[in-house]
C-alpha positions as CSV (number, residue, x, y, z in Angstrom):
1,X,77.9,106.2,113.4
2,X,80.7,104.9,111.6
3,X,84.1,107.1,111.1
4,X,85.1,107.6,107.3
5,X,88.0,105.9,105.9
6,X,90.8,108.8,106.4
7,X,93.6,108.2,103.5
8,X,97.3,107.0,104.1
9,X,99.6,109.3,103.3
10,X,101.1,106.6,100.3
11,X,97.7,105.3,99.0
12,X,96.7,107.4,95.7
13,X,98.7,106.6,92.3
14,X,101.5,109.1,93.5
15,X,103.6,108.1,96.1
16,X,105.5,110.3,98.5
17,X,108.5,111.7,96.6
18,X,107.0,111.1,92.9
19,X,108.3,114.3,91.2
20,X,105.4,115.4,88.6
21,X,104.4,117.4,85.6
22,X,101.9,119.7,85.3
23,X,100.8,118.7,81.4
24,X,98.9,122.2,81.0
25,X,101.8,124.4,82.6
26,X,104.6,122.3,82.1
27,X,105.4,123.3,86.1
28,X,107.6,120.5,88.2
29,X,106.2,119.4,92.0
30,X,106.9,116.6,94.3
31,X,104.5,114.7,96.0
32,X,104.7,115.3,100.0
33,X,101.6,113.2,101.0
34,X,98.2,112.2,100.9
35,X,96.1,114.1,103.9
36,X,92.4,114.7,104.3
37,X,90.3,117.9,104.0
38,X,89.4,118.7,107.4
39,X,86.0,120.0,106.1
40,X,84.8,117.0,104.0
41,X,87.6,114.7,104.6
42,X,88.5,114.2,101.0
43,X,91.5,112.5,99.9
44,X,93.7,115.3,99.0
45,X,98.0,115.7,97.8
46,X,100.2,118.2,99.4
47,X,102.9,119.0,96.9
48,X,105.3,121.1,96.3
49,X,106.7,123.4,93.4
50,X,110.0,122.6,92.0
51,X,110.6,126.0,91.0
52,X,109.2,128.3,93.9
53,X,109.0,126.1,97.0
54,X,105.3,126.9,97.3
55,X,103.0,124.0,99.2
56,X,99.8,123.3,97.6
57,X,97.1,121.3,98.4
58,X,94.6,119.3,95.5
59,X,91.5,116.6,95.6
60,X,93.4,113.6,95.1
61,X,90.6,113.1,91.7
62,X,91.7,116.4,90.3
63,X,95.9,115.2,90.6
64,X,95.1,111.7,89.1
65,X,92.6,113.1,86.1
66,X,95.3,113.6,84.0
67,X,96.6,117.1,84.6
68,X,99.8,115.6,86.2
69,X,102.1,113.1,84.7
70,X,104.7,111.1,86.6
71,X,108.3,112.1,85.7
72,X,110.9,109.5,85.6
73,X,113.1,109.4,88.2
């Protein structure tokens, strides 16, 4: 049995560091990494909000949909 491909913290669209935009809330977050689920082991970001300080998690397909825009730097 093979193991799956586990991400590297850089590899989706945005980096480490990229500070974002949430298009429907107009919220601010930066990028900490790209991890896995532990369950399925899907690609996922950690970020974090620019106003609270809260850590989130999201499926790295659901970040790079569109919901979140890259703010320039």
């Amino acid at each position: 049995m093979s193991k799956p491909k586990m991400a590297a913290p850089d590899e989706g669209l945005f980096k480490p560091g990229s500070k974002l935009r949430h298009v429907k809330t107009g919220g601010f977050y930066k990028v900490v990494l790209l991890a896995n689920q532990e369950a399925t082991l899907e690609p996922a970001y950690v970020y974090e909000s620019m106003q609270s300080h809260d850590f989130w998690i999201r499926p790295q397909a659901e970040m790079e949909d569109g919901r979140f825009e890259l703010v320039a730097q």
